[in-house]
N, C-alpha and C positions, 0 to 999 in steps of 0.2 A: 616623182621624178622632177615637175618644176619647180618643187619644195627644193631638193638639193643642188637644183644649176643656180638658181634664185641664192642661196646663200652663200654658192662656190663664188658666184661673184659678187657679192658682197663684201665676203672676204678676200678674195682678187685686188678686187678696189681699194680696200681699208690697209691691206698690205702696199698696195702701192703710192696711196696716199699719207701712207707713218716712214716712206723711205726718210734714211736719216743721213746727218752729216755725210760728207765720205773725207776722211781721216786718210783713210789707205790710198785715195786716189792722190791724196796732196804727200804723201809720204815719197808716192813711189815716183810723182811725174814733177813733182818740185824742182826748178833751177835753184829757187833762192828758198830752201826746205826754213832755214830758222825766223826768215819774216815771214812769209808763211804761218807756221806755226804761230806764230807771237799773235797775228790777227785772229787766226781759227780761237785763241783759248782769248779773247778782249770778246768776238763776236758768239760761241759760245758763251758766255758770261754774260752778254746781253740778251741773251734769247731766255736764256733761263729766268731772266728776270722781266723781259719785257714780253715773251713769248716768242712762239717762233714763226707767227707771222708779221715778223719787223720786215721792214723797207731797210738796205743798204745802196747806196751811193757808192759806186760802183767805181767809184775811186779816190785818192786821198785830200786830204786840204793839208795845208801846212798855216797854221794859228795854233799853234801849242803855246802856250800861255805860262806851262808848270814848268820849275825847277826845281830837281832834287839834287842830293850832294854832290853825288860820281855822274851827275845825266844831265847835262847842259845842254840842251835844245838848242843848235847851230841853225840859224835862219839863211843861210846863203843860199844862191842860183845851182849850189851843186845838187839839192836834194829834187830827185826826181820825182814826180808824180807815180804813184802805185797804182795799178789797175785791176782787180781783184779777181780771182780765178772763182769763175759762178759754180764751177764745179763742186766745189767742197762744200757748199749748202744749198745743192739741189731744190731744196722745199724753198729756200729765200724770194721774194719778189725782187729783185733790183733796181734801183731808178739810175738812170743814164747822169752822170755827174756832169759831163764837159755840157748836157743841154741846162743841167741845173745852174752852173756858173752862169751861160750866157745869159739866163733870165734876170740871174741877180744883179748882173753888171748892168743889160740892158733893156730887160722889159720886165722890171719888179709885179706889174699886173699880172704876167705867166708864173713867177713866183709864189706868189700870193694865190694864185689858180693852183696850183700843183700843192700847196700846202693844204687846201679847203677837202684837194681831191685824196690826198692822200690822211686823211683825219688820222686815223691808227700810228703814223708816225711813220721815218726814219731815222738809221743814225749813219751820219759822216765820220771815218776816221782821220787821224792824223796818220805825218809820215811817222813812223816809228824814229826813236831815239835810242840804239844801244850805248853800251860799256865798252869800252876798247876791248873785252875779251869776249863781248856779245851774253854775259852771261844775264844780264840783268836789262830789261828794255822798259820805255816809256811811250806811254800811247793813251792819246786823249781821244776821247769819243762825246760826239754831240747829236742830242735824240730831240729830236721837233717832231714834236703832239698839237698837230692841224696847226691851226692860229692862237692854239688856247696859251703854251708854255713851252720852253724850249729846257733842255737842263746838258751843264756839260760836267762832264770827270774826269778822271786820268785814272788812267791802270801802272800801275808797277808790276810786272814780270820779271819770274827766275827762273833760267833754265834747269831743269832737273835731270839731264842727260838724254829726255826723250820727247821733251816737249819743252812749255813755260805752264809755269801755273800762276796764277794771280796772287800775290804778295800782298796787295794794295791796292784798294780802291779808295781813292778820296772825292769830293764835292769840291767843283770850279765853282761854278753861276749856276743860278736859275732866273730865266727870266720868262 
């Protein structure tokens, strides 16, 4: 009998610790469904590559750097800061963005702290850039690995009528 409670919650646990994306919760409670979307399939994309205990920055920077043909990165005062719905990757660690800025701007030593502490990394995104008909988006993302190396890239996205799927992945810097 303590053979099978012992393993019920083993399994209990492992079930609760494999919970996955939630796709449906962003589907159903989304204001702004296609940014949204655009982030979920750039941050899916990084997990799968960097794993899915990455660190995200819990909201966006605007340093987009890339130009492509039809996606001209507009740097004005109009583009607002994005603030990431934690919901949609439950398992994610988060780091607080607006404390991350003040450290960069003001106390580089807290920076520098928080990157030693955080060794495994995160990544920052950019605001997105669509197409006037939204079909097509850009979006850079930048992964800091402790104090060793930083590397940044851009995604191209196309929407396929239910999501975006990554078209394009290219190499910014590594530093």
């Amino acid at each position: 009998m303590k053979i099978n409670l012992i393993i019920f919650f083993i399994a209990l646990t492992f079930l609760m610790y494999c919970k996955s994306d939630n796709i449906q919760y962003l589907i159903e409670n989304s204001l702004t469904p296609k940014l949204d979307l655009a982030y979920y399939a750039v941050v899916k994309s990084e997990m799968e590559e960097l794993g899915n205990s990455i660190r995200i920055v819990d909201k966006t920077i605007d340093t987009t750097s890339t130009i492509l043909k039809d996606i001209i990165p507009s740097f004005s005062k109009e583009l607002k800061t994005v603030y990431w719905k934690k919901e949609i990757f439950p398992r994610a660690e988060y780091i607080n963005g607006d404390s991350l800025a003040s450290y960069i701007n003001g106390r580089p030593e807290k920076y520098w702290a928080y990157r030693d502490q955080y060794k495994s990394g995160w990544i920052e995104l950019t605001a997105p850039y669509f197409t006037k008909d939204k079909k097509r988006v850009l979006i850079e993302v930048s992964f800091f690995h402790g104090r060793s190396f930083g590397v940044s890239s851009y995604y191209l996205l196309e929407w396929t009528g239910k999501g975006y799927v990554v078209k394009e992945k290219g190499l910014i810097s590594i530093s």
